[in-house]
C-alpha positions as CSV (number, residue, x, y, z in Angstrom):
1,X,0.0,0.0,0.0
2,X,1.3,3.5,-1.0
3,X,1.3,6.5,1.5
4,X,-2.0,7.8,1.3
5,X,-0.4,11.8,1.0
6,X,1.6,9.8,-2.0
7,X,0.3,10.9,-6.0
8,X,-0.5,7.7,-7.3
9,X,-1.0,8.1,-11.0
10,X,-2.5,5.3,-13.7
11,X,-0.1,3.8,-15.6
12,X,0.1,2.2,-19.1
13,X,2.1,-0.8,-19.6
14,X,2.2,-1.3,-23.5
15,X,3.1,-5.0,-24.9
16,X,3.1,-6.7,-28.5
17,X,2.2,-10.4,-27.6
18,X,-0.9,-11.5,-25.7
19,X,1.8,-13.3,-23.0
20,X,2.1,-10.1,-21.6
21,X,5.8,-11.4,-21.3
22,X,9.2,-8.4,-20.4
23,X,10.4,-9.4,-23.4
24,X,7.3,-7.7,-25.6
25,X,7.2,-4.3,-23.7
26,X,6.9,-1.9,-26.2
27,X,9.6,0.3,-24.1
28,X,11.0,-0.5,-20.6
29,X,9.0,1.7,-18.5
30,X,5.3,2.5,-18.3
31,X,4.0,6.0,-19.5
32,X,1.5,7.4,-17.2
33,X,-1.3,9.7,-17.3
34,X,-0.2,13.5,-17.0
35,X,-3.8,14.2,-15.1
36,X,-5.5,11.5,-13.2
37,X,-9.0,10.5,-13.9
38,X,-11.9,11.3,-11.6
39,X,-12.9,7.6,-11.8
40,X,-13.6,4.5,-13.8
41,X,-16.0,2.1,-14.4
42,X,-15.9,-1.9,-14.9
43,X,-18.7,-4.2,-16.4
44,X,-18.7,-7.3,-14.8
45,X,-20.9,-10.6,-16.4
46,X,-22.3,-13.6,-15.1
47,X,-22.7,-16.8,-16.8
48,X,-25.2,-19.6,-15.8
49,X,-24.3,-23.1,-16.9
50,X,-26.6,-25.5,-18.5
51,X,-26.6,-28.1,-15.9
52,X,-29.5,-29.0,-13.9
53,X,-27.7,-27.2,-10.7
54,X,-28.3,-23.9,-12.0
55,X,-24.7,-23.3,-11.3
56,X,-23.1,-20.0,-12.9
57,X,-19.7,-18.0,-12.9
58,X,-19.0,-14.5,-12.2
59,X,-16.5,-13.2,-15.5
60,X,-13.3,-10.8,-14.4
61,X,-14.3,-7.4,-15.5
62,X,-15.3,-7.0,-19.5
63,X,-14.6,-3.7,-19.9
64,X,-12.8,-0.7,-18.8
65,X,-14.4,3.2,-19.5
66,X,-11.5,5.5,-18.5
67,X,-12.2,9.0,-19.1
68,X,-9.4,11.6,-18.2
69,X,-8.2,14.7,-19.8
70,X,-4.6,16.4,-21.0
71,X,-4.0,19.7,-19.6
72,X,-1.8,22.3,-20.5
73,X,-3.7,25.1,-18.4
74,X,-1.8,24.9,-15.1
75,X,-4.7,25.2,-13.0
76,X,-4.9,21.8,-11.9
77,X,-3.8,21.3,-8.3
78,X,-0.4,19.3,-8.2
79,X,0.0,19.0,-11.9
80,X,1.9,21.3,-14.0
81,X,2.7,20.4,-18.1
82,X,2.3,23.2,-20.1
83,X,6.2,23.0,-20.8
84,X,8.4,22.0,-22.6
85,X,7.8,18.2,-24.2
86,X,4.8,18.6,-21.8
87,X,2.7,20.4,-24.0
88,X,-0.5,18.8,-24.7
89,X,0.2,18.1,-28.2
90,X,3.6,15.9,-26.6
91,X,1.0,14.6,-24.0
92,X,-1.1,13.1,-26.6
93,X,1.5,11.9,-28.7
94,X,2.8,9.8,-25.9
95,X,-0.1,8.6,-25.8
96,X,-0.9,7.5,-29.1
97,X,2.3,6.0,-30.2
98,X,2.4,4.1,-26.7
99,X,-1.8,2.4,-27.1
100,X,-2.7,3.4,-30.1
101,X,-0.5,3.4,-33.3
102,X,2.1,0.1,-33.9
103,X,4.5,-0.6,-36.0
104,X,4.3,-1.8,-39.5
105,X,5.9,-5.3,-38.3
106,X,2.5,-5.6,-36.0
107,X,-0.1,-7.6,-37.2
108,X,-2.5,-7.0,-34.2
109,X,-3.7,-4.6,-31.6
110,X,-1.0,-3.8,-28.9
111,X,-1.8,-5.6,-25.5
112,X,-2.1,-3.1,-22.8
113,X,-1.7,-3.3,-18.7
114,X,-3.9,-0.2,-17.5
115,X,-2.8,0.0,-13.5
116,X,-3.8,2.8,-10.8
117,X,-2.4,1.9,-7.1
118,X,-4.6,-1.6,-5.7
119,X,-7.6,-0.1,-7.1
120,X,-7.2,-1.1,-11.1
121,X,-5.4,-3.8,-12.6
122,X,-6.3,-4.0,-16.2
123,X,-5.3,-6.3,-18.8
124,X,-6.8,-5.8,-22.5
125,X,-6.7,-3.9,-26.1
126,X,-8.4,-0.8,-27.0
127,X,-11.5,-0.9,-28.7
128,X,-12.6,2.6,-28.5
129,X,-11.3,6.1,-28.4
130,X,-12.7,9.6,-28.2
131,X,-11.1,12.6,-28.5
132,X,-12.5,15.8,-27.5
133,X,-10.7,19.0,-27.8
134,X,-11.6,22.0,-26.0
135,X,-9.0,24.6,-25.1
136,X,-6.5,26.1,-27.4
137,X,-3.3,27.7,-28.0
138,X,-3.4,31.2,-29.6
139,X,-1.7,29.3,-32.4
140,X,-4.1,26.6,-32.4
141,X,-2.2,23.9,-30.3
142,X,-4.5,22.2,-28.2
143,X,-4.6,23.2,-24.6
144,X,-6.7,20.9,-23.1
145,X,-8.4,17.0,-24.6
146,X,-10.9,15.7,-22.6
147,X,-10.1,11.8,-23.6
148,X,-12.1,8.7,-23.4
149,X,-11.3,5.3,-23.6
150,X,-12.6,1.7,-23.8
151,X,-10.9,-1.4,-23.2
152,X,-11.8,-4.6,-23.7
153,X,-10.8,-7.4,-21.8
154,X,-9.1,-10.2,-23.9
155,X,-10.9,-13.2,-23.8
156,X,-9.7,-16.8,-22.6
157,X,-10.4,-18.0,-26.0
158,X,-8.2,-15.2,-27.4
159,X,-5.6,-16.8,-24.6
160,X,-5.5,-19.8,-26.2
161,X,-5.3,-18.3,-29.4
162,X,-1.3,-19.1,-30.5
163,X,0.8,-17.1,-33.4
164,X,2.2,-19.4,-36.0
165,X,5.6,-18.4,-37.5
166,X,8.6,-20.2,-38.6
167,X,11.8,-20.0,-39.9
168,X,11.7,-22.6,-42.3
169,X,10.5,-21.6,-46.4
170,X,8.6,-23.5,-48.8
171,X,11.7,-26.0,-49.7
172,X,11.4,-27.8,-46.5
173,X,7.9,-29.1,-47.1
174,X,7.5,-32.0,-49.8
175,X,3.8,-32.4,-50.8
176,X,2.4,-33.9,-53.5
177,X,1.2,-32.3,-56.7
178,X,-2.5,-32.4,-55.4
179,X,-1.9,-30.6,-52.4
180,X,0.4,-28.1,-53.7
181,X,-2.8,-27.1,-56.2
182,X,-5.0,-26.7,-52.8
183,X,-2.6,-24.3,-51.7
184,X,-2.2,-22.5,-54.6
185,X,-5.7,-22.1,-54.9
186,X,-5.6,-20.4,-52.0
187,X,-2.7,-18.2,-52.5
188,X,-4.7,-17.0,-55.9
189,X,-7.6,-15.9,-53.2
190,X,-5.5,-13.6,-51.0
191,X,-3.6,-12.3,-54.6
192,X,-6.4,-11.5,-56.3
193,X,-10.1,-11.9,-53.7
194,X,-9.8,-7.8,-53.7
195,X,-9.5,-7.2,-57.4
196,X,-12.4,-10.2,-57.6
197,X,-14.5,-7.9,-55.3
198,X,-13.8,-4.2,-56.2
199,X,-13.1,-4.2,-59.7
200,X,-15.3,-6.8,-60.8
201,X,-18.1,-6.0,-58.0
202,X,-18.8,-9.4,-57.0
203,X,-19.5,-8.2,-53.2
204,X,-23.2,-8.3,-53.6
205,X,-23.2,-12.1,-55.1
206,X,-20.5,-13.9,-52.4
207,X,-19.1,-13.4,-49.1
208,X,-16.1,-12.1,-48.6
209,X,-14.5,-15.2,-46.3
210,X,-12.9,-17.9,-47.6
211,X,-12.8,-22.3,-45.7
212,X,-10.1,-24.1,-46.3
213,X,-10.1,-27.9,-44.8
214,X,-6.6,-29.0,-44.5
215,X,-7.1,-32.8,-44.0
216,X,-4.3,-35.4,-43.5
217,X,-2.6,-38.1,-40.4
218,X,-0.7,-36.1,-38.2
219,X,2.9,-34.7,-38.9
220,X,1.9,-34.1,-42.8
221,X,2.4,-30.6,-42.8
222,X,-1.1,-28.9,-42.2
223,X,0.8,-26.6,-39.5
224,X,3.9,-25.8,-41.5
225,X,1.2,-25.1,-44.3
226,X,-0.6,-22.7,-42.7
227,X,2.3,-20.9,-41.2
228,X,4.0,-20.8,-44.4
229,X,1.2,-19.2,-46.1
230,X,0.8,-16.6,-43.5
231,X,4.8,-15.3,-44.1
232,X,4.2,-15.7,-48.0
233,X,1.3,-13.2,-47.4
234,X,2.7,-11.3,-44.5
235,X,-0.5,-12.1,-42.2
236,X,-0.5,-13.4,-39.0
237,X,-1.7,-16.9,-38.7
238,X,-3.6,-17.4,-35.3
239,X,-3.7,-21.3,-34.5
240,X,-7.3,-21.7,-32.4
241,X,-7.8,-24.9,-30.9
242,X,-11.5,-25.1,-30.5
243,X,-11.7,-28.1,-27.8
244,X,-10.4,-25.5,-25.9
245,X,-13.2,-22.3,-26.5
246,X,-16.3,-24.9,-26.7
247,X,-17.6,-24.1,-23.1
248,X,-20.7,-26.4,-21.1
249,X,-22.0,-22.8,-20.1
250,X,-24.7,-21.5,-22.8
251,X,-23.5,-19.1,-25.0
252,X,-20.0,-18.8,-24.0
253,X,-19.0,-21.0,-26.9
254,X,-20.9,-18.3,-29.3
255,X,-19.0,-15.7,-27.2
256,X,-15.3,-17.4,-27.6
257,X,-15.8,-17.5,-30.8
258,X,-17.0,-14.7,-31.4
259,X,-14.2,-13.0,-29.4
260,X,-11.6,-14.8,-31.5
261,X,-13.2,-13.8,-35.0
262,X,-13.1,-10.0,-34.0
263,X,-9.9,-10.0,-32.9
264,X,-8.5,-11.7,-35.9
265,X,-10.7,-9.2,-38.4
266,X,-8.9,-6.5,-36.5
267,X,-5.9,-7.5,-37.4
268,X,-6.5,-8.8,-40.9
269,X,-4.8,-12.4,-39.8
270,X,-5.6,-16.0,-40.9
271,X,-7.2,-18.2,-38.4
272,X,-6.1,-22.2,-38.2
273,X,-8.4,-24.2,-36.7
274,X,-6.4,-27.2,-35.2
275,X,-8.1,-30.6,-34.6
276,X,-11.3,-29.4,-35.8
277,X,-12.6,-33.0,-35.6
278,X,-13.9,-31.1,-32.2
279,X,-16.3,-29.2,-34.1
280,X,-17.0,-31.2,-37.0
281,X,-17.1,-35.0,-35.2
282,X,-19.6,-34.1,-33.4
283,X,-22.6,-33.7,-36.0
284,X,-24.7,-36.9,-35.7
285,X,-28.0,-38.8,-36.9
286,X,-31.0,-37.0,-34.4
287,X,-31.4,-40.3,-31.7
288,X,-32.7,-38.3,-28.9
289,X,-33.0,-34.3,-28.1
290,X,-29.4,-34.2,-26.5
291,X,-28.5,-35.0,-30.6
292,X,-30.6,-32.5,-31.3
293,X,-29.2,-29.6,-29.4
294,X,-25.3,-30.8,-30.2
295,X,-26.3,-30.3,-34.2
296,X,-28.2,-27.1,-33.8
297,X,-25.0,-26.1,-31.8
298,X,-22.3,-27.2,-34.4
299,X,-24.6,-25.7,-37.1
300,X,-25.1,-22.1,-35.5
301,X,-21.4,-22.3,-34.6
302,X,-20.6,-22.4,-38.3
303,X,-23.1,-19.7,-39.7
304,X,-21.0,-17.5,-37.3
305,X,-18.2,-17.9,-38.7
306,X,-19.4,-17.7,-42.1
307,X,-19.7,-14.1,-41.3
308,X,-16.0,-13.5,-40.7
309,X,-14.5,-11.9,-43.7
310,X,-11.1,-13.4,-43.8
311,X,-9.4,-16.7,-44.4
312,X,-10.5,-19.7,-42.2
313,X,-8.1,-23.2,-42.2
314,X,-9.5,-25.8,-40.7
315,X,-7.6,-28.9,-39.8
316,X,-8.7,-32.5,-39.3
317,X,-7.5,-35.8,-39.1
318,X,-10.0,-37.6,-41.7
319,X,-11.8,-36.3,-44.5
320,X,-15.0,-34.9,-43.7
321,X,-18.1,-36.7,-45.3
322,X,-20.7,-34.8,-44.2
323,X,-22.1,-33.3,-47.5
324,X,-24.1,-29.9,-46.0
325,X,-20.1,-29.1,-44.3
326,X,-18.0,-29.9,-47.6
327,X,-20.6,-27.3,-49.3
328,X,-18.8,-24.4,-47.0
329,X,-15.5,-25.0,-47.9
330,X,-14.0,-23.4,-51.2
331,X,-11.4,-26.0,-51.1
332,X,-10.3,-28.9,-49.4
333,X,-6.6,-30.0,-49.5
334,X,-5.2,-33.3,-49.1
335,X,-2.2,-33.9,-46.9
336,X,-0.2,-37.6,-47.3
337,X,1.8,-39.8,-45.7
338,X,4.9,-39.2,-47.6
339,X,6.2,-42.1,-49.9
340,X,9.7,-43.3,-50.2
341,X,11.0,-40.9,-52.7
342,X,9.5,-38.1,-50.7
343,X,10.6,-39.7,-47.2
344,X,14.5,-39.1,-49.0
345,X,13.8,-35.7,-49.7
346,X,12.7,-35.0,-46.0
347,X,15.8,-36.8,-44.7
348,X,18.1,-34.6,-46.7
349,X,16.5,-31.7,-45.7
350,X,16.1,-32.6,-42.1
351,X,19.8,-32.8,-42.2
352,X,22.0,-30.1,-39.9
353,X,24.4,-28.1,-42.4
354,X,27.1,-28.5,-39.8
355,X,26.2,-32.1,-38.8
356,X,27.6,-34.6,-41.2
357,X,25.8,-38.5,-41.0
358,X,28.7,-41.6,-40.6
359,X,29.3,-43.5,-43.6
360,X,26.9,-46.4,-42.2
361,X,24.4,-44.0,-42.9
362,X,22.3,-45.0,-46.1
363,X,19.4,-42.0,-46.3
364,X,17.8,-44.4,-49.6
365,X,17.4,-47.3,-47.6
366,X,16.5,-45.2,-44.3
367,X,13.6,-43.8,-46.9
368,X,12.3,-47.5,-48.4
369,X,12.9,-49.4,-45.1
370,X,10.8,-47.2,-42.2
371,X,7.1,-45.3,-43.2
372,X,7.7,-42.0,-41.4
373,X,5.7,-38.8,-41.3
374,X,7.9,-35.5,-41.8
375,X,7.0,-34.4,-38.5
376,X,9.0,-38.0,-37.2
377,X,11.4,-37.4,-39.6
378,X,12.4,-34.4,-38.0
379,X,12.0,-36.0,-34.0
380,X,14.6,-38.3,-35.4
381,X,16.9,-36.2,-36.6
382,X,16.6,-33.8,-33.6
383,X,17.4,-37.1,-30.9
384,X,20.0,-38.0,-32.8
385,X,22.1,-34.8,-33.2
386,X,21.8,-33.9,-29.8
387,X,22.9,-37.0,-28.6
388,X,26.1,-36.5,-31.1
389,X,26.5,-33.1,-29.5
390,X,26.4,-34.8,-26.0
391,X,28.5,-37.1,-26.6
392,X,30.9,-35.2,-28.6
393,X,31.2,-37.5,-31.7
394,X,32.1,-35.8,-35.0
395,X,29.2,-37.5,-36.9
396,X,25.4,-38.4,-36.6
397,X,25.8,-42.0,-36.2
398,X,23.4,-44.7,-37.6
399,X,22.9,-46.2,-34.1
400,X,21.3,-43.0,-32.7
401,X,19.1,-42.6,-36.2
402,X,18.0,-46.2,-35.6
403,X,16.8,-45.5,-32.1
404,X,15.7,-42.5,-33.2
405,X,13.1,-43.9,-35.6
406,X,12.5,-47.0,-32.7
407,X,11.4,-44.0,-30.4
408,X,9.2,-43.0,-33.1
409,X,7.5,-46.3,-33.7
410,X,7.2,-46.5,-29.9
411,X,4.8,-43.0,-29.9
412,X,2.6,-44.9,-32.0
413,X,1.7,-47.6,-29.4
């Protein structure tokens, strides 16, 4: 607790990544506000579950009204700023460049800590701003903004929301002919969807979003996909996994959802739905009412998101028979196993360009001999260096590849 004669003012803490982590502070220290407001308000929610208990939760504050003013005037007790790189104009601009504006290299809002003493602890985006000027400099420089503004709280589902980037480039996957036309056809969308829409007016005849089903075993590439597309296009790619945001509480899947869709369309990103078998698995012939309520669920789930104007990738396991879902996507690629002449490819490029394999090593055989994904390619390759770099050997031996892949085959079962 602060002495209570002690000026406590609000501060801003200003981060680029959700994790509210040190390492994405926008700048070391906090800016704080030049004239403390007379108050705030909060809007709390409360959630009933659909259980026969009647049981509900009380939500951490939604939203956060903040309205406080920059002075230049003097004739506020204990503040004094019309100086200097005080002036209101400076005042502002603080401001601004701290919450409001972002860098080029930023693909989303900035996250934002809002703190005054043990009264407010805030942690959200800004979703609104008002600015109000109404004092002046005889030259016209503002005097005095009466400012207001809105945060929102950042959902759980948006916590669970992850950004997909990589280092790797388009050599490092192998796909097959087939899937490399899926992807295209969705590179041709982002190219050329606004010159489809603008230029040839075709806004008032189809939506603007686009589905893409990415199906395929695991460790095919659907991830890698996605993320590679995103850096091609320089757009985020936000990987949701919706086992995580469908809720037992009523509505609060509808709300996650929701909350993840605007906060995507904000920031003009790609969203990649991982093991959306959660979604799509669980549309089912009507047996009883509780079938009932699980498809009229799944269904109304999907008409929301058909109203999101961006790109949607949805990943599954299988393909997806169910003809009235397949009608929503504009195209569904394939992802493989890959075969031997594609598993030699992977091991070469899984391959450390400092690590060199022992002549034992035959990458041909490794590739006809053991049915890997690329994903277990990789695992093996991974084990094995580091146990070269453990042990201090001067090449990947063929005994730690061979374990490698044993370890791999072990997963399985």
């Amino acid at each position: 607790m602060g002495s209570p004669d002690k000026l406590i003012k609000v501060l801003l803490f200003a981060y680029t990544d959700r994790s509210f982590s040190t390492l994405s502070k926008v700048q070391p220290n906090p800016i704080s506000l030049p004239v403390n407001p007379k108050g705030f308000s909060q809007k709390h929610r409360l959630t009933t579950s659909e259980t026969s208990n009647s049981s509900y939760v009380v939500s951490e504050p939604k939203e956060l009204n903040l309205d406080f003013i920059l002075d230049g005037t003097n004739t506020i007790a204990g503040y004094a700023y019309n100086s200097g790189n005080h002036a209101v104009k400076d005042q502002l601009a603080i401001f601004m460049h701290t919450v409001y504006f972002k860098k080029a290299s930023e693909k989303h809002p900035r996250f934002l800590l809002v703190k005054w003493g043990d009264s407010l602890a805030f942690s959200g985006i800004l979703s609104d701003l008002n600015l109000n000027y109404t004092l002046f400099e005889p030259n016209g420089d503002p005097l005095r903004i009466e400012v207001s503004a809105k945060f929102s709280r950042i959902s759980n589902a948006i916590k669970n929301v992850e950004v997909l980037h990589t280092d790797w480039n388009w050599d490092h996957l192998v796909l097959n002919d087939k899937t490399k036309e899926g992807i295209d056809d969705i590179l041709d969308w982002i190219e050329h969807s606004d010159v489809f829409f603008k230029e040839w007016e075709m806004s008032n005849k189809i939506k603007p979003g686009y589905w893409a089903l990415f199906h395929g075993p695991p460790g095919t590439g659907k991830t890698l996909t996605a993320s590679l597309i995103g850096k091609k296009t320089n757009q985020n790619v936000y990987r949701v996994n919706l086992s995580r945001i469908i809720s037992k509480y009523i509505g609060e899947t509808e709300k996650n959802l929701m909350a993840v869709l605007r906060f995507a369309e904000k920031s003009n990103s790609i969203l990649f739905f991982d093991e959306a078998d959660a979604i799509f698995g669980k549309r089912t012939e009507v047996g009883d009412a509780h079938d009932s309520y699980v498809n009229q669920e799944v269904s109304y789930l999907l008409n929301v998101m058909e109203n999101y104007n961006g790109i949607l990738i949805f990943a599954v396991k299988y393909n997806i028979q169910d003809s009235e879902i397949n009608q929503k996507f504009q195209v569904k690629v394939p992802f493989f196993l890959p075969n031997a002449s594609e598993r030699f490819k992977l091991w070469k490029n899984a391959i450390p360009e400092k690590g060199k394999l022992d002549l034992k090593t035959d990458l041909e055989i490794l590739s006809e001999k053991y049915e890997l994904s690329a994903t277990e390619i990789m695992n093996v390759i991974r084990f094995a260096s580091l146990k070269t770099i453990k042990e201090k050997e001067k090449t990947i031996s063929n005994t730690w590849i061979i374990k490698g892949i044993r370890r791999e085959y072990e997963k399985r079962n």
